[in-house]
N, CA, C and O atoms as a Tripos MOL2 file, in Angstrom:
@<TRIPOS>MOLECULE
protein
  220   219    55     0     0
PROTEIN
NO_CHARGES

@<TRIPOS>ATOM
      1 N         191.8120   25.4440 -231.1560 N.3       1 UNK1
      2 CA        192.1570   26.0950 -229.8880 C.3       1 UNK1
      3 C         190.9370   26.0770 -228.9700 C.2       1 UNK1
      4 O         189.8270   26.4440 -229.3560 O.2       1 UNK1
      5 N         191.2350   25.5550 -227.5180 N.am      2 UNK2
      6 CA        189.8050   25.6060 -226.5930 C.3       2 UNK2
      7 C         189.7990   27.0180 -226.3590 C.2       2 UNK2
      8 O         190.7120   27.7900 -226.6490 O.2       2 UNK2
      9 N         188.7490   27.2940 -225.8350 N.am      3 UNK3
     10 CA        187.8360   28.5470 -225.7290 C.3       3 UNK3
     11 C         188.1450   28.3220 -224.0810 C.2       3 UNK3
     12 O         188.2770   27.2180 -223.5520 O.2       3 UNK3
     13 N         188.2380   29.7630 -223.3250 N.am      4 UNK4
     14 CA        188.5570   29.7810 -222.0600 C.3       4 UNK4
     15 C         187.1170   29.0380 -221.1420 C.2       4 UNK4
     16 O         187.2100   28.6820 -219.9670 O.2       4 UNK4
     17 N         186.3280   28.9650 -221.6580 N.am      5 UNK5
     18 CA        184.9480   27.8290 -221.1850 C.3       5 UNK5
     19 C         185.5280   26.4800 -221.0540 C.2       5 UNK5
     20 O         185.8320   25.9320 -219.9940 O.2       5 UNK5
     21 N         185.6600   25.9540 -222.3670 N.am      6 UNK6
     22 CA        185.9730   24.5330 -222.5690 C.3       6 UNK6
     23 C         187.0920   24.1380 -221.2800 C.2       6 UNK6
     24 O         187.0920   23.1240 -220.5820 O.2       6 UNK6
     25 N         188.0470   25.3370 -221.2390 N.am      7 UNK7
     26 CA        189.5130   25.1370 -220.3640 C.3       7 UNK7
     27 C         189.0310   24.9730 -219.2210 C.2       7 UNK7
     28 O         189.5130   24.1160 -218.4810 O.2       7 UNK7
     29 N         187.9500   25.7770 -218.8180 N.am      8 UNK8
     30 CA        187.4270   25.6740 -217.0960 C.3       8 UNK8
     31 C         186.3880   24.3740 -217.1790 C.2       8 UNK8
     32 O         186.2410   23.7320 -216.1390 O.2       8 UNK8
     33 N         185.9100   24.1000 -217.9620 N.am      9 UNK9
     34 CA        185.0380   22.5800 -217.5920 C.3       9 UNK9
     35 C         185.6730   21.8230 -217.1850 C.2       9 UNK9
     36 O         185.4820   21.2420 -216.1160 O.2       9 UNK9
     37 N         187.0870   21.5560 -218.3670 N.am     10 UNK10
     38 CA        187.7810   20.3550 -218.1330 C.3      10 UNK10
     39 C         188.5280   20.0900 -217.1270 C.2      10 UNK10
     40 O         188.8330   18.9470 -216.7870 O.2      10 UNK10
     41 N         188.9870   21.4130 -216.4120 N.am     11 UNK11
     42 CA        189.6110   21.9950 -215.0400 C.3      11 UNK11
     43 C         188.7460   21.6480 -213.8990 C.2      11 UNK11
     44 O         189.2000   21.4320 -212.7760 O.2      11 UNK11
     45 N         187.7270   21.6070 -214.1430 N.am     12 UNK12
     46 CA        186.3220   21.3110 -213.2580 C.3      12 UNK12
     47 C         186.3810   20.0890 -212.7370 C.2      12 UNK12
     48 O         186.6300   19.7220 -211.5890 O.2      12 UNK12
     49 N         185.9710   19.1470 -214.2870 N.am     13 UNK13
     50 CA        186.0180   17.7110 -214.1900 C.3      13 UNK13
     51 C         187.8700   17.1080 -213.7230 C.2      13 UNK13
     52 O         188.3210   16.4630 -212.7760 O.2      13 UNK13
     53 N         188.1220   17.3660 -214.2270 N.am     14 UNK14
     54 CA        189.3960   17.0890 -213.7980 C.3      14 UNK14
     55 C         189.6950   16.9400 -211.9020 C.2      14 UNK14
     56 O         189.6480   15.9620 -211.1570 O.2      14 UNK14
     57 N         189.9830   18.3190 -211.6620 N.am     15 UNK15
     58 CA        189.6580   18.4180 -209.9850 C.3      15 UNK15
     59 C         188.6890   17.8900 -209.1790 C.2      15 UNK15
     60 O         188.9170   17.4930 -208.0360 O.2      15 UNK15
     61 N         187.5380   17.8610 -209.7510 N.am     16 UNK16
     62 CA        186.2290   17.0350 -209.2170 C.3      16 UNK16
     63 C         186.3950   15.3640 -209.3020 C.2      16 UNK16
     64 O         185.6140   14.5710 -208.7760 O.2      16 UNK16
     65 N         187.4180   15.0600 -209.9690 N.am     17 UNK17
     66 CA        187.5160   13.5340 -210.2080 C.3      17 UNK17
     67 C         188.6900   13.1900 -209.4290 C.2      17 UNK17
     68 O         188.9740   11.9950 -209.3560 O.2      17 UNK17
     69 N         189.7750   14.4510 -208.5460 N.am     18 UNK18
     70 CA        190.4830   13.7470 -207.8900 C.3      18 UNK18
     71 C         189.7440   13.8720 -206.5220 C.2      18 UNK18
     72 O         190.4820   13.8580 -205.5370 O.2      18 UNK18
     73 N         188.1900   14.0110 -206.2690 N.am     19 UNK19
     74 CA        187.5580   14.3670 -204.8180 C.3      19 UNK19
     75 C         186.7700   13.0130 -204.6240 C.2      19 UNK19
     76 O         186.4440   12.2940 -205.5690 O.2      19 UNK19
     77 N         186.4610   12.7040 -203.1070 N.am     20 UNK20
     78 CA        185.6220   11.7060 -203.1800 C.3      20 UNK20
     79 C         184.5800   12.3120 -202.3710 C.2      20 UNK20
     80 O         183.7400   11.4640 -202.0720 O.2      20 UNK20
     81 N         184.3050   13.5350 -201.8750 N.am     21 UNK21
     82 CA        183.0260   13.8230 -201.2760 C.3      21 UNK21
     83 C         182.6270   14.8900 -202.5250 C.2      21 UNK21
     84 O         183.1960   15.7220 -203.2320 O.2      21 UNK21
     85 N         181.2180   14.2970 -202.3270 N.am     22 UNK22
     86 CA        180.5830   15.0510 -202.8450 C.3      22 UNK22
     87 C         179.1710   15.2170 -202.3040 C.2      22 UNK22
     88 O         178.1520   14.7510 -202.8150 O.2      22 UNK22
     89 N         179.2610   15.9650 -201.1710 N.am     23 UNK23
     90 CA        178.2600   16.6670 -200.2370 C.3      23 UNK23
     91 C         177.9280   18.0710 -200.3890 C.2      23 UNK23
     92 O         178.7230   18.8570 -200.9030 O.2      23 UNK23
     93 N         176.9780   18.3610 -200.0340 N.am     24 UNK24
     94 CA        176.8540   19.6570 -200.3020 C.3      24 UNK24
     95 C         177.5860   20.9890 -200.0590 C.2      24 UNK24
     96 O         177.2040   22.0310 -200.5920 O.2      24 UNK24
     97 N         178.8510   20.9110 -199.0830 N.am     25 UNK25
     98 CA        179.5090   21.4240 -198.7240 C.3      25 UNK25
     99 C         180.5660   21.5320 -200.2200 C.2      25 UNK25
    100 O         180.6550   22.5240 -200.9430 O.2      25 UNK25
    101 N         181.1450   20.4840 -200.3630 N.am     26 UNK26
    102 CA        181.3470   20.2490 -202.0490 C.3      26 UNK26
    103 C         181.1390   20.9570 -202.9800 C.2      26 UNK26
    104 O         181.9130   21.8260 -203.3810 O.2      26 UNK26
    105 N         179.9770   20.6580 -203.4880 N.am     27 UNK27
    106 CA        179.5250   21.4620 -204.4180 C.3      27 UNK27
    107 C         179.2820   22.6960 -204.1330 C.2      27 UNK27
    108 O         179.0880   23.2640 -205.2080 O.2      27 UNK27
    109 N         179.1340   23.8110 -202.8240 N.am     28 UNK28
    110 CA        179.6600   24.8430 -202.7010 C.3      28 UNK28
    111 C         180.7310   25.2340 -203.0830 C.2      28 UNK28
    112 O         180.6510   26.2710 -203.7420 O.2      28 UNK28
    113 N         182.2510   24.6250 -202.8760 N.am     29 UNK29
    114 CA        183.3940   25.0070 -202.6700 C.3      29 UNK29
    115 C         183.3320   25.0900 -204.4000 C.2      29 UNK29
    116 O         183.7560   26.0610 -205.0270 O.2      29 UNK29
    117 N         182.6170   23.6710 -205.1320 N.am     30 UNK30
    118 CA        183.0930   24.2500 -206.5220 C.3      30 UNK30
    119 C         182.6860   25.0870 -207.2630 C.2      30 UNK30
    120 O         183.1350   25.5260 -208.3210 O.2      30 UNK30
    121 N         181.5210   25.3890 -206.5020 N.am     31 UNK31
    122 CA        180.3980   26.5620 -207.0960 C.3      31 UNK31
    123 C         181.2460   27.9520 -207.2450 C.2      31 UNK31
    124 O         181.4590   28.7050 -208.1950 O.2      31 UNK31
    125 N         181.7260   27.9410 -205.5340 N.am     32 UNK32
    126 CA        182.5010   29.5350 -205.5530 C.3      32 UNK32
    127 C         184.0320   29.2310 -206.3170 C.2      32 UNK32
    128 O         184.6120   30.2030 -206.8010 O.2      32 UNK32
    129 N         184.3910   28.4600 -206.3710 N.am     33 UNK33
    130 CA        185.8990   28.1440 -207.0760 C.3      33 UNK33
    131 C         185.5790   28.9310 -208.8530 C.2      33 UNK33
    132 O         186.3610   29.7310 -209.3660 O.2      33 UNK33
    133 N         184.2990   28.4560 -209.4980 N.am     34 UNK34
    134 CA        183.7660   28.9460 -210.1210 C.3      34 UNK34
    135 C         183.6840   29.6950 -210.3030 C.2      34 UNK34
    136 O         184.3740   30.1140 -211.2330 O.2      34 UNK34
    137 N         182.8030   30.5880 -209.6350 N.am     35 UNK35
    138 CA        182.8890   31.9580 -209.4450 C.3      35 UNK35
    139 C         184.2940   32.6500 -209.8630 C.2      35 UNK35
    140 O         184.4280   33.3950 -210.8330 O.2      35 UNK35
    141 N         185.1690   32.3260 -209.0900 N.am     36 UNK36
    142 CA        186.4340   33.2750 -208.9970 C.3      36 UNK36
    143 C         186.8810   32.8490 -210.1070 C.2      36 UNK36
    144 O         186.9720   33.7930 -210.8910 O.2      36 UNK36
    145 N         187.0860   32.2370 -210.3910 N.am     37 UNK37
    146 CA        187.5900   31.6400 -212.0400 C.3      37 UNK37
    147 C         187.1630   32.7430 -213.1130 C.2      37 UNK37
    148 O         187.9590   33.5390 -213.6130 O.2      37 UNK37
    149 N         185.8970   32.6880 -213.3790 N.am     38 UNK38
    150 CA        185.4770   33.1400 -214.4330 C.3      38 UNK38
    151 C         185.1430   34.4070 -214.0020 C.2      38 UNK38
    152 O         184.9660   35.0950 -215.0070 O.2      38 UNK38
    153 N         184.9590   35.0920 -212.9350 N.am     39 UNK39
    154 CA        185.3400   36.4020 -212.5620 C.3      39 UNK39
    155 C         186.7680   36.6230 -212.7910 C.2      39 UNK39
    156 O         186.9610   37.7650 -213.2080 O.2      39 UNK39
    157 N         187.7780   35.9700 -212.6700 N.am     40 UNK40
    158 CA        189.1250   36.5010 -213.1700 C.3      40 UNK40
    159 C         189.0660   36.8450 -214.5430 C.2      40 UNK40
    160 O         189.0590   38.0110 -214.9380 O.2      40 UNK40
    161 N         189.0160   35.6360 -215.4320 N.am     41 UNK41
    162 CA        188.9810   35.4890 -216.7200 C.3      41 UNK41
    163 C         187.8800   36.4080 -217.3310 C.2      41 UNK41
    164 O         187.9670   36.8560 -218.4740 O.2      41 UNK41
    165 N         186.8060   36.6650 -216.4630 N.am     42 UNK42
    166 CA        186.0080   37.7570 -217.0920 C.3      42 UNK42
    167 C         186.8970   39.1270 -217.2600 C.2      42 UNK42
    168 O         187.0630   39.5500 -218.4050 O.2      42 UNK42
    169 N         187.3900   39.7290 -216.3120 N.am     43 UNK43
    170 CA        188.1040   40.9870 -216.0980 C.3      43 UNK43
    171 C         189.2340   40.4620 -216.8410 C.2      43 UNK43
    172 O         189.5730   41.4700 -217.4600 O.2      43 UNK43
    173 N         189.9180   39.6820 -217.1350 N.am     44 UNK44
    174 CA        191.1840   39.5550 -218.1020 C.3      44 UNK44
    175 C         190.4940   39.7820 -219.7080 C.2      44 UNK44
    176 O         190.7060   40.7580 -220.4270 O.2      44 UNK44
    177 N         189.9320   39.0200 -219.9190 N.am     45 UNK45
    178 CA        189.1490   38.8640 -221.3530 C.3      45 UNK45
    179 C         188.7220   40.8800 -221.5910 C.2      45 UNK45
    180 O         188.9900   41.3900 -222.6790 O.2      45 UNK45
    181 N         188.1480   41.6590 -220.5700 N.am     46 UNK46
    182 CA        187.4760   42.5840 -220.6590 C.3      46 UNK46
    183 C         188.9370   43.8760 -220.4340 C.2      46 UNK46
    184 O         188.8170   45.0950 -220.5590 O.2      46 UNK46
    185 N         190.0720   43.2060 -220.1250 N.am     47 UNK47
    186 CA        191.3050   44.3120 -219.9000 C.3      47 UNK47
    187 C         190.9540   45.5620 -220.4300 C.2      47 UNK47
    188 O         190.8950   46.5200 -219.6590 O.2      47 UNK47
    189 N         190.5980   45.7770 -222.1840 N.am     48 UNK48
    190 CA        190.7040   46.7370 -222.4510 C.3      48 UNK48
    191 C         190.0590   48.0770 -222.0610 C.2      48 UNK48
    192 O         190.5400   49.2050 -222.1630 O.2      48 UNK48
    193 N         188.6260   47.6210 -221.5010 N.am     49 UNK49
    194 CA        187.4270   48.5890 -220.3310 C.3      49 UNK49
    195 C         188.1900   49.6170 -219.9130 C.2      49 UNK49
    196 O         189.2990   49.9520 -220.3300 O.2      49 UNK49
    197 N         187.6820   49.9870 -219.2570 N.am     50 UNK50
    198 CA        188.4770   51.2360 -217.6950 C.3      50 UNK50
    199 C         188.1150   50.4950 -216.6810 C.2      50 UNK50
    200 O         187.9380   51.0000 -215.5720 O.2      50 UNK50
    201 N         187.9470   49.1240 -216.9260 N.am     51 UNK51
    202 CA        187.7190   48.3330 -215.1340 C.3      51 UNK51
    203 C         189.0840   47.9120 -215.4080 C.2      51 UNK51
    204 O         189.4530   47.7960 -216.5760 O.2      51 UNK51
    205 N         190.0490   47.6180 -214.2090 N.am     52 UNK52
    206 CA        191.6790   46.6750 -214.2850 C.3      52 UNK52
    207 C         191.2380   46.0970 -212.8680 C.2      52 UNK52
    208 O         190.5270   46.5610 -211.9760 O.2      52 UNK52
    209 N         192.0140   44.7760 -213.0250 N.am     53 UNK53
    210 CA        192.1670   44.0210 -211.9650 C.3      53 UNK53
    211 C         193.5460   44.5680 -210.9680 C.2      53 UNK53
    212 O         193.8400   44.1020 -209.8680 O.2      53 UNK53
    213 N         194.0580   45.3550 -211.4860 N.am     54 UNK54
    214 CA        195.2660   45.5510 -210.7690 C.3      54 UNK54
    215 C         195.0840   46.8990 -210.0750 C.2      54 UNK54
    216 O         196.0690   47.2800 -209.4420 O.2      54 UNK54
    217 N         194.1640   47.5800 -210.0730 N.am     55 UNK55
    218 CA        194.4270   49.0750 -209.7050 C.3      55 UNK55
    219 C         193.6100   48.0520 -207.8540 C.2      55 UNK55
    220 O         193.4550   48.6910 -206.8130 O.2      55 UNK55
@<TRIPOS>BOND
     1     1     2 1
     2     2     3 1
     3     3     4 2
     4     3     5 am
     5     5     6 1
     6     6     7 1
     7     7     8 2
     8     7     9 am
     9     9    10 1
    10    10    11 1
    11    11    12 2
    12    11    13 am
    13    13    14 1
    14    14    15 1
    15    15    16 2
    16    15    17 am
    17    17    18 1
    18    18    19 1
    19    19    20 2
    20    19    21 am
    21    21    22 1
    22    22    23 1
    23    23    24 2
    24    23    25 am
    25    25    26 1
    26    26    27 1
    27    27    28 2
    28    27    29 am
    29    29    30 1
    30    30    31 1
    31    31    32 2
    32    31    33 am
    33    33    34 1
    34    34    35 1
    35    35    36 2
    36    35    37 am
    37    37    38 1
    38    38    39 1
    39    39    40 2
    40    39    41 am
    41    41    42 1
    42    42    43 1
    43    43    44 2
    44    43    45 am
    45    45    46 1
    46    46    47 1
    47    47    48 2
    48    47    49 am
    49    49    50 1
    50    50    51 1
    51    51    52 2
    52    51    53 am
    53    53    54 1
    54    54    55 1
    55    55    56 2
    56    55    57 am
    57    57    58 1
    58    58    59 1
    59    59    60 2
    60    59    61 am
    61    61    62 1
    62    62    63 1
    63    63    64 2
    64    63    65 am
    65    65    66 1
    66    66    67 1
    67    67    68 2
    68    67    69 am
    69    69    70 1
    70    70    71 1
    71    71    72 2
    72    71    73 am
    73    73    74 1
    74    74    75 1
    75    75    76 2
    76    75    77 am
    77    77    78 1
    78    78    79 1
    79    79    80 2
    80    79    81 am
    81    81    82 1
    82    82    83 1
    83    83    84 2
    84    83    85 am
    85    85    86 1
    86    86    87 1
    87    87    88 2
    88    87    89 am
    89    89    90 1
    90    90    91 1
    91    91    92 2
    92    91    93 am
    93    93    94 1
    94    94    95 1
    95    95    96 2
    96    95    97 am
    97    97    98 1
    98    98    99 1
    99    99   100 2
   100    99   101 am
   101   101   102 1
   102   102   103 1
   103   103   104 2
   104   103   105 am
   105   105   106 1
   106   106   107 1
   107   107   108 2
   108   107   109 am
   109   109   110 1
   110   110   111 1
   111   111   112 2
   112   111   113 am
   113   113   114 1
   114   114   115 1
   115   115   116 2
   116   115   117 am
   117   117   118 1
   118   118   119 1
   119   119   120 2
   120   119   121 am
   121   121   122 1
   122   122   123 1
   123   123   124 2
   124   123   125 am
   125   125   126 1
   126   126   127 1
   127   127   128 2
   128   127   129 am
   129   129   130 1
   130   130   131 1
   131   131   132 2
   132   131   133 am
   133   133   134 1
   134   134   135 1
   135   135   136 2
   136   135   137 am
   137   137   138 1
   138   138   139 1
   139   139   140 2
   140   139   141 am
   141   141   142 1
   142   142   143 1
   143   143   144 2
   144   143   145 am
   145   145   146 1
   146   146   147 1
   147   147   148 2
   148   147   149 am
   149   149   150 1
   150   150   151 1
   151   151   152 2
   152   151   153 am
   153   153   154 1
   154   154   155 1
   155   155   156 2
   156   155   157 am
   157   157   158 1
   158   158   159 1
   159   159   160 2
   160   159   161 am
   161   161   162 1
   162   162   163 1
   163   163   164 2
   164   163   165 am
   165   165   166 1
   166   166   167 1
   167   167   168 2
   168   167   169 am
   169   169   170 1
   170   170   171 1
   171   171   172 2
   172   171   173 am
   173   173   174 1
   174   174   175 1
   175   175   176 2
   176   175   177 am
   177   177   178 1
   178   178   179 1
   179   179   180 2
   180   179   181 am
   181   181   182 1
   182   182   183 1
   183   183   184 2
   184   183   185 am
   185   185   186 1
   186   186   187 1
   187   187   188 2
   188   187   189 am
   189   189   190 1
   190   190   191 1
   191   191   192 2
   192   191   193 am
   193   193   194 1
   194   194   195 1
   195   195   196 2
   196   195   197 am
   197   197   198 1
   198   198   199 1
   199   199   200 2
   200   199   201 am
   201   201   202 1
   202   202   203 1
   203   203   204 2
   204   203   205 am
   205   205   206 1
   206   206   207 1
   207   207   208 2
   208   207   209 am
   209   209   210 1
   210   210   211 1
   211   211   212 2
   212   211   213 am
   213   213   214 1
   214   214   215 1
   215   215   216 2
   216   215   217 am
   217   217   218 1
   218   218   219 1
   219   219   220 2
@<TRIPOS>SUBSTRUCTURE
     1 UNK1         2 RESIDUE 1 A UNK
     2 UNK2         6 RESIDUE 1 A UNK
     3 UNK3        10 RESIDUE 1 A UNK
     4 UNK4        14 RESIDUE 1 A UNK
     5 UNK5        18 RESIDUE 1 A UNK
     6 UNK6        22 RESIDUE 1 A UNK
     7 UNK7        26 RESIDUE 1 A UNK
     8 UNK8        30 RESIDUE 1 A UNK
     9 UNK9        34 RESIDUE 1 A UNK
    10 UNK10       38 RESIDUE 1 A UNK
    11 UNK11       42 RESIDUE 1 A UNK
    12 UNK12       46 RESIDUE 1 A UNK
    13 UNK13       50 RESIDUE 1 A UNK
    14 UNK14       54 RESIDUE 1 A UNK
    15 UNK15       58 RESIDUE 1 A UNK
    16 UNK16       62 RESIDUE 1 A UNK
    17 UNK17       66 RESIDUE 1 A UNK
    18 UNK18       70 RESIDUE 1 A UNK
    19 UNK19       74 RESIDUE 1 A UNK
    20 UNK20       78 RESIDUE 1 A UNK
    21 UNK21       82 RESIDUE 1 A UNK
    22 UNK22       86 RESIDUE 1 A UNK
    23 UNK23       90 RESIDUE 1 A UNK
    24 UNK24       94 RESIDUE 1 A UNK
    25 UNK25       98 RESIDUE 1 A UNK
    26 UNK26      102 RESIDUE 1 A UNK
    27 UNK27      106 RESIDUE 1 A UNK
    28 UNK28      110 RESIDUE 1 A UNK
    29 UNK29      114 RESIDUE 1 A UNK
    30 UNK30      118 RESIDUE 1 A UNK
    31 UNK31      122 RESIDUE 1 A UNK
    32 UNK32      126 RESIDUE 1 A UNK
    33 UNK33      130 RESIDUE 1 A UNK
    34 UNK34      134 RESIDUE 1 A UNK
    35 UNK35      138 RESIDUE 1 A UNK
    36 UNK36      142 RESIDUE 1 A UNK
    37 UNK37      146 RESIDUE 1 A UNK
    38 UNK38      150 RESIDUE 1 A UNK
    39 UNK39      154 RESIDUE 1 A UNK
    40 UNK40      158 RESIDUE 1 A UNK
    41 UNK41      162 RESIDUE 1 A UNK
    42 UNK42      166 RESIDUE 1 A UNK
    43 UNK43      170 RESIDUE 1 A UNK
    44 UNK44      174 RESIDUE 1 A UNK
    45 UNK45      178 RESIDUE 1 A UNK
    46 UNK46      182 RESIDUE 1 A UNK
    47 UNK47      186 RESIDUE 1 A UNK
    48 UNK48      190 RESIDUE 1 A UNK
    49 UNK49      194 RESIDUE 1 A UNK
    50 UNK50      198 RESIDUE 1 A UNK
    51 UNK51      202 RESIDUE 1 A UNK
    52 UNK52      206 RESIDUE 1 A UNK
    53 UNK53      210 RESIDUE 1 A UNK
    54 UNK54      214 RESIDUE 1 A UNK
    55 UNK55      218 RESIDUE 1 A UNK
């Protein structure tokens, strides 16, 4: 079973291979795409806390 890491690399490479710029503007967008990703999946993985994504 992949590990929610492995799932976002390949999600990475994947999307990054249907782009043909890769300017710095670019690699921003995937930087913060990033971000929100694994900020979701952080707060999902962490549900059980007293932090919720839903309140």
């Amino acid at each position: 079973m992949l590990s929610w890491r492995s799932i976002i690399h390949n999600e990475l490479l994947w999307y990054q291979n249907q782009q043909t710029c890769t300017d710095a503007l670019w690699d921003k967008e995937i930087y913060f795409l990033f971000l929100r990703i694994t900020g979701l999946l952080y707060n999902l993985h962490h549900r059980d806390s007293n932090f919720s994504i839903y309140t």
